[in-house]
CHARMM-style PDB file with segment names, atoms N, HN, CA, C and O in Angstrom:
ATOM      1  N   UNK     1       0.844  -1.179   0.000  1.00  0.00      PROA
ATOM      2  CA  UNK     1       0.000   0.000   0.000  1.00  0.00      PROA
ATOM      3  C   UNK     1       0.892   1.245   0.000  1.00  0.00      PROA
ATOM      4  O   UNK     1       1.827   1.165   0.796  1.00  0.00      PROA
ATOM      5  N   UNK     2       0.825   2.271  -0.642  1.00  0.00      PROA
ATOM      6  HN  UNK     2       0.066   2.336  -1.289  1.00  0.00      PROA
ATOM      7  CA  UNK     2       1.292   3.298  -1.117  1.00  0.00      PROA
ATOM      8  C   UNK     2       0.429   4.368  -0.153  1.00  0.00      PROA
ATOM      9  O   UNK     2      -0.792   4.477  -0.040  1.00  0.00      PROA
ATOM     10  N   UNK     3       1.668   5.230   0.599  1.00  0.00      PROA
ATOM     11  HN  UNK     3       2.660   5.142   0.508  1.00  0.00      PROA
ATOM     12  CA  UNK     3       0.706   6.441   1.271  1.00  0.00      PROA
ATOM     13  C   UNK     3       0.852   7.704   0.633  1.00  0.00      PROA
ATOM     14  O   UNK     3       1.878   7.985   0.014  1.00  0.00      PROA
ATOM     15  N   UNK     4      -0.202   8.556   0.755  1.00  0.00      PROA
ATOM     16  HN  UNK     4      -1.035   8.328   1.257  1.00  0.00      PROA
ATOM     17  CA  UNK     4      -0.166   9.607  -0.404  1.00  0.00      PROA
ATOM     18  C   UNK     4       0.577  10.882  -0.007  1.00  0.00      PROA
ATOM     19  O   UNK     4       1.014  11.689  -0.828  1.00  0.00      PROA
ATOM     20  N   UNK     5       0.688  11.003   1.361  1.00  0.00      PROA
ATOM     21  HN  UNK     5       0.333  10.348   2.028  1.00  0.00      PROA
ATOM     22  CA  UNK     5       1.367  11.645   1.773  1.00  0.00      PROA
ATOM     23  C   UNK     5       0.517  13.138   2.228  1.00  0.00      PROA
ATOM     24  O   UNK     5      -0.595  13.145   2.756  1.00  0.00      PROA
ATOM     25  N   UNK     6       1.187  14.155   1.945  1.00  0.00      PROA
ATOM     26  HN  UNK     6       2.091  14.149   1.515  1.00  0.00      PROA
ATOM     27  CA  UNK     6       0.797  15.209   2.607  1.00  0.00      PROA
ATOM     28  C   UNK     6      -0.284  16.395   1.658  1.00  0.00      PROA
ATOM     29  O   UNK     6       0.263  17.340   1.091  1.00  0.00      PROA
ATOM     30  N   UNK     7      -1.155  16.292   1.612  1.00  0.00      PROA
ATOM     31  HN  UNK     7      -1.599  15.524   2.073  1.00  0.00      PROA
ATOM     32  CA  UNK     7      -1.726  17.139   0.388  1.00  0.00      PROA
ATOM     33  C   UNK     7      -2.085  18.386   0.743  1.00  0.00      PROA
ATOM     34  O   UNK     7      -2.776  18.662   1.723  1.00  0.00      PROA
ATOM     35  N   UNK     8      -1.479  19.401  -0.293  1.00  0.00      PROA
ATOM     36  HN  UNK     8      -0.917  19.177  -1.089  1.00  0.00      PROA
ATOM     37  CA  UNK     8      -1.450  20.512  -0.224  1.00  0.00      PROA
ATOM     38  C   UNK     8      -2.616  21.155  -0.648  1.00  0.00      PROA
ATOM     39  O   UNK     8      -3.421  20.387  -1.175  1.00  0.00      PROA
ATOM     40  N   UNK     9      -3.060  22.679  -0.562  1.00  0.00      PROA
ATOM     41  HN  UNK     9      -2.406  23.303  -0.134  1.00  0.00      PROA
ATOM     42  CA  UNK     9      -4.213  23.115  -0.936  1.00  0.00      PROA
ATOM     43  C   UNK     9      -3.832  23.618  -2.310  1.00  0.00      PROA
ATOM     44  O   UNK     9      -2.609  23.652  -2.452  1.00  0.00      PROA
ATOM     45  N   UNK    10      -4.739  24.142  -3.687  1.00  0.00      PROA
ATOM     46  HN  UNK    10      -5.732  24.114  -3.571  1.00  0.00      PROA
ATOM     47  CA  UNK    10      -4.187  25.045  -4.426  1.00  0.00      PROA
ATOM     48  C   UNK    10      -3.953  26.061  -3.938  1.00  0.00      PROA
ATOM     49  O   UNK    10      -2.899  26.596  -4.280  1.00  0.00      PROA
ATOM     50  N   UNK    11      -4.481  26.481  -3.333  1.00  0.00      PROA
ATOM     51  HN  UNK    11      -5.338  26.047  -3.056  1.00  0.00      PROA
ATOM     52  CA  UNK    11      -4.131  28.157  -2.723  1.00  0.00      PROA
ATOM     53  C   UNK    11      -2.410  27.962  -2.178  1.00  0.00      PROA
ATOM     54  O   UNK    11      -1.491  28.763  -2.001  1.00  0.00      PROA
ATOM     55  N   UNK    12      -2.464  27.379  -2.122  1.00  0.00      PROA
ATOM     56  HN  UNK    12      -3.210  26.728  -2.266  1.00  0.00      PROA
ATOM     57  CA  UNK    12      -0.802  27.231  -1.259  1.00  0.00      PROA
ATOM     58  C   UNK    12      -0.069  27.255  -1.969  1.00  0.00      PROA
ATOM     59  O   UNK    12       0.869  28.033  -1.799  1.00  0.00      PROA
ATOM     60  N   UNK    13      -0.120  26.325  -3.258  1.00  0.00      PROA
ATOM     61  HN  UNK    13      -0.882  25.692  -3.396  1.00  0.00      PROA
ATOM     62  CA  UNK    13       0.505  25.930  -4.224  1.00  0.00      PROA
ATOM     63  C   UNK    13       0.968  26.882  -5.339  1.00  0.00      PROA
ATOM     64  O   UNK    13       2.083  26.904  -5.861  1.00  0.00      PROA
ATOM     65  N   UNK    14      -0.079  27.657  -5.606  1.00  0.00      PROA
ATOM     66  HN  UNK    14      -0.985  27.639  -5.182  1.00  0.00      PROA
ATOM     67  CA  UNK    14      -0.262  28.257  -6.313  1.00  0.00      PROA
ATOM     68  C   UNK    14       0.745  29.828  -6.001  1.00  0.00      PROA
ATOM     69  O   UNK    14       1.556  30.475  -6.662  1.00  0.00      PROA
ATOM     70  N   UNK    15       0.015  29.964  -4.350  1.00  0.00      PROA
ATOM     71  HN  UNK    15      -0.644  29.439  -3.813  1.00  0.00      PROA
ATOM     72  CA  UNK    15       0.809  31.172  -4.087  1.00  0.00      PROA
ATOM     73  C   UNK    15       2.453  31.228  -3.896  1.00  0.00      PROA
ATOM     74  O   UNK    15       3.260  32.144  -4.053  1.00  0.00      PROA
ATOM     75  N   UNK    16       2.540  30.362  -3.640  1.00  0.00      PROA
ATOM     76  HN  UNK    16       1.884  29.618  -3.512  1.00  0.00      PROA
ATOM     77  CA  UNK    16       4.202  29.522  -3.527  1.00  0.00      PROA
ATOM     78  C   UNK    16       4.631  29.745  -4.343  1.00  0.00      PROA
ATOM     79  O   UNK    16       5.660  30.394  -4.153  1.00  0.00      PROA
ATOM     80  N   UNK    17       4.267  29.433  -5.976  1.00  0.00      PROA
ATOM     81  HN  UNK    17       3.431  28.906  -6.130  1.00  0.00      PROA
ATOM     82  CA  UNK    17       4.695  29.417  -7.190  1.00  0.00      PROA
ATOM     83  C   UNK    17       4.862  30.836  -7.906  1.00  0.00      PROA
ATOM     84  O   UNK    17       5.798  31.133  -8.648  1.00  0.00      PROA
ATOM     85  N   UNK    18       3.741  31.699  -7.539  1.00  0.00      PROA
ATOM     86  HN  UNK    18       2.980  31.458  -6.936  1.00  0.00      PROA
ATOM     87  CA  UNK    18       3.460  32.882  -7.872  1.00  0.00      PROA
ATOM     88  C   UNK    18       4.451  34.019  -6.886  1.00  0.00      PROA
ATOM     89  O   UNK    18       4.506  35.229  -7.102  1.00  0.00      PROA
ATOM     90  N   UNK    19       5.119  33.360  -5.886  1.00  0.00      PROA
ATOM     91  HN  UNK    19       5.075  32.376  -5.710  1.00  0.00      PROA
ATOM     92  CA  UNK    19       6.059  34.253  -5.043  1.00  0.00      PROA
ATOM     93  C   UNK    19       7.143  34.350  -5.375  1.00  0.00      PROA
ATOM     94  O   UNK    19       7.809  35.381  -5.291  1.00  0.00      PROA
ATOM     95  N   UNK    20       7.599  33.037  -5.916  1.00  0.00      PROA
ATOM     96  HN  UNK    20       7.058  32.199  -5.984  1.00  0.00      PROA
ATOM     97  CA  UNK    20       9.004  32.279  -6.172  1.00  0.00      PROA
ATOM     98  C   UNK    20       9.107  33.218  -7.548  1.00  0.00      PROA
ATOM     99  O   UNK    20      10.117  33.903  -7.710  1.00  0.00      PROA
ATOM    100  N   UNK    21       8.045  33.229  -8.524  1.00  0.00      PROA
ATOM    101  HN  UNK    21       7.225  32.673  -8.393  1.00  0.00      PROA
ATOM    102  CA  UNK    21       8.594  33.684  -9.889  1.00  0.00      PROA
ATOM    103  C   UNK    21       8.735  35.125  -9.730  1.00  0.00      PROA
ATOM    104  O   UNK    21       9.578  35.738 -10.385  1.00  0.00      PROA
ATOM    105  N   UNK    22       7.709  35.891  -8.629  1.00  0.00      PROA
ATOM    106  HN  UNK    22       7.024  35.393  -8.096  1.00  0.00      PROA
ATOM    107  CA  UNK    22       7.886  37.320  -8.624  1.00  0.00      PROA
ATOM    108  C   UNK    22       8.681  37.568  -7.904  1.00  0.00      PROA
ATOM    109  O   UNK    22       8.997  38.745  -8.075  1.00  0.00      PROA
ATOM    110  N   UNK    23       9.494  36.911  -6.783  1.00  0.00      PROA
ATOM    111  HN  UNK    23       9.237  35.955  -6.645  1.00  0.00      PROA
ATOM    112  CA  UNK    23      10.318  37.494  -5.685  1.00  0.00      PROA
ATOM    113  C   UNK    23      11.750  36.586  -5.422  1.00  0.00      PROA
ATOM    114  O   UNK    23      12.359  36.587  -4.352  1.00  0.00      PROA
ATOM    115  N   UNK    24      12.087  35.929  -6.456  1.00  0.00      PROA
ATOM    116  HN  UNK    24      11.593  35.928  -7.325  1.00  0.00      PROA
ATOM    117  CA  UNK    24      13.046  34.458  -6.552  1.00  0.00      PROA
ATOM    118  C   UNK    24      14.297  35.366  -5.370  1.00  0.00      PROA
ATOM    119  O   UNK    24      14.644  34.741  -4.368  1.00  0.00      PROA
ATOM    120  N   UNK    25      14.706  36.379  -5.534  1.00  0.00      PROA
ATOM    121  HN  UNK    25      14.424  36.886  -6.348  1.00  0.00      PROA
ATOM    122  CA  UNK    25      15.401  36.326  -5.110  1.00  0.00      PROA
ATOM    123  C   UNK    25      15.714  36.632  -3.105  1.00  0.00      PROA
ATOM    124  O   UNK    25      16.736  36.631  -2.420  1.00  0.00      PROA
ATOM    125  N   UNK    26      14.408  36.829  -2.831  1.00  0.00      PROA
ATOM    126  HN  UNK    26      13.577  36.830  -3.388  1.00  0.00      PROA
ATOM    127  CA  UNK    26      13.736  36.894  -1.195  1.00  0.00      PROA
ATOM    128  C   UNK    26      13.786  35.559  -0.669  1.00  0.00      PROA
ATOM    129  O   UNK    26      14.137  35.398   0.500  1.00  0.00      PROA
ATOM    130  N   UNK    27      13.350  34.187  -1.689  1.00  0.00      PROA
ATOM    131  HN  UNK    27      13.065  34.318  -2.638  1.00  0.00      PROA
ATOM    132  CA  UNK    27      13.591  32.843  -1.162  1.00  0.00      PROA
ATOM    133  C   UNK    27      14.256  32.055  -1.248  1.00  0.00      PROA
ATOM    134  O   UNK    27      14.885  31.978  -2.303  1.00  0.00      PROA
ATOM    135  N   UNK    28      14.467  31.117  -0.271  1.00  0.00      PROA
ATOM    136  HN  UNK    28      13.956  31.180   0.587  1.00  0.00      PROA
ATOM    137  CA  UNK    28      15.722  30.359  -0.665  1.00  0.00      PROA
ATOM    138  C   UNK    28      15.358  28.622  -0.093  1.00  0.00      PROA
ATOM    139  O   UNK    28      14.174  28.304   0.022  1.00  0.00      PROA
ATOM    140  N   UNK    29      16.108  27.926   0.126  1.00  0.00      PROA
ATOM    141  HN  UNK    29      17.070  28.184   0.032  1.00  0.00      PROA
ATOM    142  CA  UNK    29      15.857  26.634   0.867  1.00  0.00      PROA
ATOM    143  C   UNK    29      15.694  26.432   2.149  1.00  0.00      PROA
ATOM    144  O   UNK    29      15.871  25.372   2.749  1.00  0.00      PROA
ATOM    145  N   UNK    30      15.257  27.746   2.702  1.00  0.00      PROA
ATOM    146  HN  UNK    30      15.113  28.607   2.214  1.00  0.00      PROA
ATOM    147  CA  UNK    30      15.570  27.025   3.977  1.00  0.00      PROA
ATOM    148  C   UNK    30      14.170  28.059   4.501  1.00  0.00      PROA
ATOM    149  O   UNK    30      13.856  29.231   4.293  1.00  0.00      PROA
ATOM    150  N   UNK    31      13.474  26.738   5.398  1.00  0.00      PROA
ATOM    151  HN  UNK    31      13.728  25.785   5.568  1.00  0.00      PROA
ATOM    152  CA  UNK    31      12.217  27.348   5.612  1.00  0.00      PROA
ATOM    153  C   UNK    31      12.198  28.455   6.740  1.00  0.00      PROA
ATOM    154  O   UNK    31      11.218  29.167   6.521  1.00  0.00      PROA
ATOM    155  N   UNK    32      12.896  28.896   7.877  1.00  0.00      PROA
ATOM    156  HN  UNK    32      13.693  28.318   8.055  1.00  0.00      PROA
ATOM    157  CA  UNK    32      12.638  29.824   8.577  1.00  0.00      PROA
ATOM    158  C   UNK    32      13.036  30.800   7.734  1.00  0.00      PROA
ATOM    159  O   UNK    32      12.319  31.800   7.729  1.00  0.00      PROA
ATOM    160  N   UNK    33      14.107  30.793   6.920  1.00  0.00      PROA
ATOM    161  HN  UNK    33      14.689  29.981   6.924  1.00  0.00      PROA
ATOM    162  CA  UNK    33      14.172  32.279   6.284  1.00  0.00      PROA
ATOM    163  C   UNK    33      12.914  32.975   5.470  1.00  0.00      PROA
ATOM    164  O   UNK    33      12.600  34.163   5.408  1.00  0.00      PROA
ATOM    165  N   UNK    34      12.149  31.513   4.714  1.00  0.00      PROA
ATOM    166  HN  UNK    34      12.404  30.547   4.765  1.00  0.00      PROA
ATOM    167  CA  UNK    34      11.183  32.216   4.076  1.00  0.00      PROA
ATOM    168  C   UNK    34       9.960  32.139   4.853  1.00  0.00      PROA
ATOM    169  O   UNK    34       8.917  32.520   4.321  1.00  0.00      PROA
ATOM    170  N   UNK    35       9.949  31.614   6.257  1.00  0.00      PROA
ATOM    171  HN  UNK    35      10.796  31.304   6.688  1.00  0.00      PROA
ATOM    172  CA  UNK    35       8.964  31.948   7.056  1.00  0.00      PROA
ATOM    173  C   UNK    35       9.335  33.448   7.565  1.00  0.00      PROA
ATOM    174  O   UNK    35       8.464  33.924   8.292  1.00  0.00      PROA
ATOM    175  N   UNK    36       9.895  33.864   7.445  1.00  0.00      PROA
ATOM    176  HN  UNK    36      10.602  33.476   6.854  1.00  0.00      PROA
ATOM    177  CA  UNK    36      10.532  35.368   8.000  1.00  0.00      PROA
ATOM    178  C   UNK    36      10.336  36.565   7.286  1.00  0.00      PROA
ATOM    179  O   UNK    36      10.180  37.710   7.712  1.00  0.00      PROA
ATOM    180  N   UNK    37      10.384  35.906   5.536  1.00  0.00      PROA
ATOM    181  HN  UNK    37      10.511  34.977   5.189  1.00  0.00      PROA
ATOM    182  CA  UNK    37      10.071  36.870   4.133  1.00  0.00      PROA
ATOM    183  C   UNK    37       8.253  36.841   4.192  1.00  0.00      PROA
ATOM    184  O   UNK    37       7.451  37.771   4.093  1.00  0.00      PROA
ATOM    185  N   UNK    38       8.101  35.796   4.336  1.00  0.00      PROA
ATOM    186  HN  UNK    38       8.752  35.041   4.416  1.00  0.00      PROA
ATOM    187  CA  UNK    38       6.476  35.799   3.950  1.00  0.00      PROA
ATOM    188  C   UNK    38       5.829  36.543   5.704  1.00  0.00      PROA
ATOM    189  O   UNK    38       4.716  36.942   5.361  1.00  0.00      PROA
ATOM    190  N   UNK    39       5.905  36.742   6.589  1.00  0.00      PROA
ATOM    191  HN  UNK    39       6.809  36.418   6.867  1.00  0.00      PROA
ATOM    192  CA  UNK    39       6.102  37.468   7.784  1.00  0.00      PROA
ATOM    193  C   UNK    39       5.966  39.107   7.288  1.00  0.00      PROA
ATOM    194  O   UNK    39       5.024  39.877   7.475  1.00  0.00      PROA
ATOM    195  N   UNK    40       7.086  39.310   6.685  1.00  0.00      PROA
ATOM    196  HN  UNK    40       7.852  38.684   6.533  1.00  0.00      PROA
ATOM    197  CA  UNK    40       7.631  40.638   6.208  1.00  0.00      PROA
ATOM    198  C   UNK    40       6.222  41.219   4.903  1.00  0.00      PROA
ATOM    199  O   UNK    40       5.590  42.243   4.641  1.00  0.00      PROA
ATOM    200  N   UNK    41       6.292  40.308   4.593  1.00  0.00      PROA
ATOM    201  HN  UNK    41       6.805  39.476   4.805  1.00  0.00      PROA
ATOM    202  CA  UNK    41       5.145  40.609   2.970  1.00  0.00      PROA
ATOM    203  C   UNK    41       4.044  40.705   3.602  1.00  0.00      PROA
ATOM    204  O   UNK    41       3.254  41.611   3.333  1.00  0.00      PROA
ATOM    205  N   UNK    42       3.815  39.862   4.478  1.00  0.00      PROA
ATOM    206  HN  UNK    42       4.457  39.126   4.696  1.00  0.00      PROA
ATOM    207  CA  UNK    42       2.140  39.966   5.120  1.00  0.00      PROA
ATOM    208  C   UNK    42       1.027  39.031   4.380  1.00  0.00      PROA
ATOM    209  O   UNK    42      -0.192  39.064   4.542  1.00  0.00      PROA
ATOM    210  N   UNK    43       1.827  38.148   3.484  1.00  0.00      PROA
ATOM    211  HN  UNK    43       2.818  38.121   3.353  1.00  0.00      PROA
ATOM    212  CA  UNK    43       0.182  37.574   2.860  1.00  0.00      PROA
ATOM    213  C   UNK    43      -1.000  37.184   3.181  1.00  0.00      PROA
ATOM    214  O   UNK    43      -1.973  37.281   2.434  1.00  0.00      PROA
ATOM    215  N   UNK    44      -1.018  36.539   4.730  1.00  0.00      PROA
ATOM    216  HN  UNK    44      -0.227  36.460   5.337  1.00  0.00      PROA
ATOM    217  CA  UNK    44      -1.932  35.854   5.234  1.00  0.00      PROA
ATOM    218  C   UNK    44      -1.584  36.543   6.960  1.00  0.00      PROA
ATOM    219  O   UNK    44      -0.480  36.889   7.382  1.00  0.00      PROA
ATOM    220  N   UNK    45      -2.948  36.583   7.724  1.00  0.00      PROA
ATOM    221  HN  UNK    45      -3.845  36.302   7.381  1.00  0.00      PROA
ATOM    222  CA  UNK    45      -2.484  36.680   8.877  1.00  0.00      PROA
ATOM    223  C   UNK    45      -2.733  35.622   9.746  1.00  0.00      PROA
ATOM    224  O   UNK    45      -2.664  35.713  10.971  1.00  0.00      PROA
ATOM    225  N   UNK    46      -3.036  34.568   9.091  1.00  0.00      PROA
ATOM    226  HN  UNK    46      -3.092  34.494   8.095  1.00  0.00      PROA
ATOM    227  CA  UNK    46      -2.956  33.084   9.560  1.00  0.00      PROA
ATOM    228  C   UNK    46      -1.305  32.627  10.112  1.00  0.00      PROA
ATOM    229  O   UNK    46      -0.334  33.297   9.759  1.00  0.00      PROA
ATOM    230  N   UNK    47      -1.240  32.064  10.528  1.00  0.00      PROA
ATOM    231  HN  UNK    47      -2.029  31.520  10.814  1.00  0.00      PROA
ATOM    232  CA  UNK    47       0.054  31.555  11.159  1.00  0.00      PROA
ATOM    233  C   UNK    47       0.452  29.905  10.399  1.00  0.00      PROA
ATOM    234  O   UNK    47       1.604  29.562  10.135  1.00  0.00      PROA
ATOM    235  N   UNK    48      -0.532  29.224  10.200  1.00  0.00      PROA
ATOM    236  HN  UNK    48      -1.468  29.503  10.415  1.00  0.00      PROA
ATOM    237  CA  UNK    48      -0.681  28.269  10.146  1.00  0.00      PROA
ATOM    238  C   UNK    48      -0.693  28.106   8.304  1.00  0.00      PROA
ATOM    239  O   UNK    48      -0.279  27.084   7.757  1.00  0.00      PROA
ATOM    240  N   UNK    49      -1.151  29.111   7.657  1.00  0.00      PROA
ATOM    241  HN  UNK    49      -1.487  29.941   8.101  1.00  0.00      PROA
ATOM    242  CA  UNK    49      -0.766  29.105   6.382  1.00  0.00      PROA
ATOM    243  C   UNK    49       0.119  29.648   5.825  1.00  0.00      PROA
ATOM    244  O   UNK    49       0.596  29.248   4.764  1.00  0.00      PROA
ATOM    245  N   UNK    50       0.593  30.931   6.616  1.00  0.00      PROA
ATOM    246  HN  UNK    50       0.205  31.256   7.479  1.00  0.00      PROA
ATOM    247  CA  UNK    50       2.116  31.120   6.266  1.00  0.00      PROA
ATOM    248  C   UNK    50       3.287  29.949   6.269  1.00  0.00      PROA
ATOM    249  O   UNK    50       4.238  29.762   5.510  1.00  0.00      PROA
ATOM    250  N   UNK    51       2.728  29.105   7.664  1.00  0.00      PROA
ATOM    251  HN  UNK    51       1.955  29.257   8.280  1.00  0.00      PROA
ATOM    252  CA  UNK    51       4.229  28.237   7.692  1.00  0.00      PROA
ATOM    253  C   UNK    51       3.769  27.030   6.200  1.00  0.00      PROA
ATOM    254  O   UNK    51       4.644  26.679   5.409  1.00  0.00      PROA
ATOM    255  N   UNK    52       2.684  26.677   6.101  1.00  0.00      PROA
ATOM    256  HN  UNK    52       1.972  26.962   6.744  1.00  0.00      PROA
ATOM    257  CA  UNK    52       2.700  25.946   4.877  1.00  0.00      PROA
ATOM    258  C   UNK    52       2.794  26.484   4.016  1.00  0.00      PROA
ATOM    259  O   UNK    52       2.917  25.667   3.103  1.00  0.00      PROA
ATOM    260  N   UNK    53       2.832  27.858   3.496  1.00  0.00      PROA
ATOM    261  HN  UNK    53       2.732  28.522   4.237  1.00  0.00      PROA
ATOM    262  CA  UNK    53       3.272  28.824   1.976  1.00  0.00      PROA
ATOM    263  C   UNK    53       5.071  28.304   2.199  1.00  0.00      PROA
ATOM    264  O   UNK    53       5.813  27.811   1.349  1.00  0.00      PROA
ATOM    265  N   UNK    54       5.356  28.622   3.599  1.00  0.00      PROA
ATOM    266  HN  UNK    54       4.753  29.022   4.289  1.00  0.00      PROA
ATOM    267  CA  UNK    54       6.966  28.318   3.487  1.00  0.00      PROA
ATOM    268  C   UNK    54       7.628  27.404   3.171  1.00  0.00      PROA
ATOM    269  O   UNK    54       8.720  27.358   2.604  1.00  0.00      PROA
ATOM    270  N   UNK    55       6.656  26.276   3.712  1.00  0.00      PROA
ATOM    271  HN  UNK    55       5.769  26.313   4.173  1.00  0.00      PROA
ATOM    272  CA  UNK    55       7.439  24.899   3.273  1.00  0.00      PROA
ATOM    273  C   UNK    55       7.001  24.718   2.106  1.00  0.00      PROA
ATOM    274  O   UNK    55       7.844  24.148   1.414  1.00  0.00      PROA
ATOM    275  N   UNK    56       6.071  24.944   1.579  1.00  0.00      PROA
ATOM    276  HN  UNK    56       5.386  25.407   2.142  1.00  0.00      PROA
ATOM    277  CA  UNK    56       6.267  24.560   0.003  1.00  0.00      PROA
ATOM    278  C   UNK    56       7.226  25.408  -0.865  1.00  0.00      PROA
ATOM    279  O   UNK    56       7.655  25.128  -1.984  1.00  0.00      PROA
ATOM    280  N   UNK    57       7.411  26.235  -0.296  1.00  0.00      PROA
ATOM    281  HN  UNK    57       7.062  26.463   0.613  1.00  0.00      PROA
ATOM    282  CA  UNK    57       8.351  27.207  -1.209  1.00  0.00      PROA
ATOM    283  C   UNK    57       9.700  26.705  -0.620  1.00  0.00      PROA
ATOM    284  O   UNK    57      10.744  27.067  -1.162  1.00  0.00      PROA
ATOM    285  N   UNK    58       9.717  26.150   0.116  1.00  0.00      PROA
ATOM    286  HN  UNK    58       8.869  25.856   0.557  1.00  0.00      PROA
ATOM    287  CA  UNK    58      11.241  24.884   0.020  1.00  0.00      PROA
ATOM    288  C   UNK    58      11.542  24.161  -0.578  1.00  0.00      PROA
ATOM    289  O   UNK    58      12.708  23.802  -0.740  1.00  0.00      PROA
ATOM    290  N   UNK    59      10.464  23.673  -1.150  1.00  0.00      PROA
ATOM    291  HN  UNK    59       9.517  23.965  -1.017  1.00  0.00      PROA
ATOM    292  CA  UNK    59      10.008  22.458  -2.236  1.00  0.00      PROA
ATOM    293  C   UNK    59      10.206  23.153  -3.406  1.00  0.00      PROA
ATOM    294  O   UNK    59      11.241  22.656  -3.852  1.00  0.00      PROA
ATOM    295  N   UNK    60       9.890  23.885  -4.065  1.00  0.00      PROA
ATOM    296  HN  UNK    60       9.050  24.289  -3.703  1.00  0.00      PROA
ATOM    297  CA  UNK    60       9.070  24.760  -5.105  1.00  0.00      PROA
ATOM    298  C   UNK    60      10.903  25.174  -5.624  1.00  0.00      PROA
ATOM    299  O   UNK    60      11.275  24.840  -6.749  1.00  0.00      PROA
ATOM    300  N   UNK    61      12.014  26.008  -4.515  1.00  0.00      PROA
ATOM    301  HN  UNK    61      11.712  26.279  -3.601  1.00  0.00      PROA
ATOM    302  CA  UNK    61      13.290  26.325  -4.641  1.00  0.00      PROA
ATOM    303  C   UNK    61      14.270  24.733  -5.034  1.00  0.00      PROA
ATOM    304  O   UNK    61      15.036  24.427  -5.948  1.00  0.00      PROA
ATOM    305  N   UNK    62      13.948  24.293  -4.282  1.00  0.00      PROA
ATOM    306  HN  UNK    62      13.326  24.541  -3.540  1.00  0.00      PROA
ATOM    307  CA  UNK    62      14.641  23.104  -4.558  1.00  0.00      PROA
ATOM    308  C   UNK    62      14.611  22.517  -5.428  1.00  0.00      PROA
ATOM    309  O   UNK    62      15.677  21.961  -5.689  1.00  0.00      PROA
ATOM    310  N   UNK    63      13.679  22.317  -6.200  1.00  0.00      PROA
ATOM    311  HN  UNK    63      12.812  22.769  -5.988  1.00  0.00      PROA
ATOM    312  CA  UNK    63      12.939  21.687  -7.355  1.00  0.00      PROA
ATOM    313  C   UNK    63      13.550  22.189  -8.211  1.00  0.00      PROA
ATOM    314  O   UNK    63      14.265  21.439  -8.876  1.00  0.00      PROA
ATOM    315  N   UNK    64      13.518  24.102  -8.653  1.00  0.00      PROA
ATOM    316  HN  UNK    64      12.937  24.711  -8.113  1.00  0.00      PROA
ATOM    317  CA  UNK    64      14.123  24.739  -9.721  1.00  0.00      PROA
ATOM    318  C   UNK    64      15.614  24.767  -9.905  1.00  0.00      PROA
ATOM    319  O   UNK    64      16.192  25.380 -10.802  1.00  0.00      PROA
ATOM    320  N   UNK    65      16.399  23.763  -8.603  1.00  0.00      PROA
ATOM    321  HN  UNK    65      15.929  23.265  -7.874  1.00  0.00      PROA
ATOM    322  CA  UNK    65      17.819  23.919  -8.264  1.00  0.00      PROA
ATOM    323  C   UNK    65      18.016  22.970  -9.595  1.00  0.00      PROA
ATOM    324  O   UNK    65      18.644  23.235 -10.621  1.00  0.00      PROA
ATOM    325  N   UNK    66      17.224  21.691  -9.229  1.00  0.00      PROA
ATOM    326  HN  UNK    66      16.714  21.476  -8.397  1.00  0.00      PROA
ATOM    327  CA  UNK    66      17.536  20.352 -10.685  1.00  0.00      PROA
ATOM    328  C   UNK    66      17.317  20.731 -12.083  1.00  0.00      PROA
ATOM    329  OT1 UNK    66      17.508  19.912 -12.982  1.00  0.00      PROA
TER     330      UNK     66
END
């Protein structure tokens, strides 16, 4: 059996993607820093969706490294 793992929202996904191409150079791999940028920007005043905008945008950096 195969587990599916962690599923993300589009909204997350999306905004992740849409940060990275407008602001590439604010993020990087490592998630407190871009929990710290997305903090600074203000997107959400959720706590709980900022830190998941961050970790996908760990994913999202890393990805464009390959």
């Amino acid at each position: 059996m195969v587990s599916m793992g962690r599923i993300r929202t589009d909204f997350v996904k999306g905004m992740s993607k849409k940060l990275v191409a407008a602001l590439p150079d604010r993020f990087s791999g490592d998630f407190a820093k871009n929990k710290a940028a997305l903090a600074d920007l203000k997107i959400t005043e959720e706590k709980f969706t900022q830190n998941k905008i961050a970790g996908y945008i760990v994913r999202v950096v890393k990805k464009k490294k390959f």
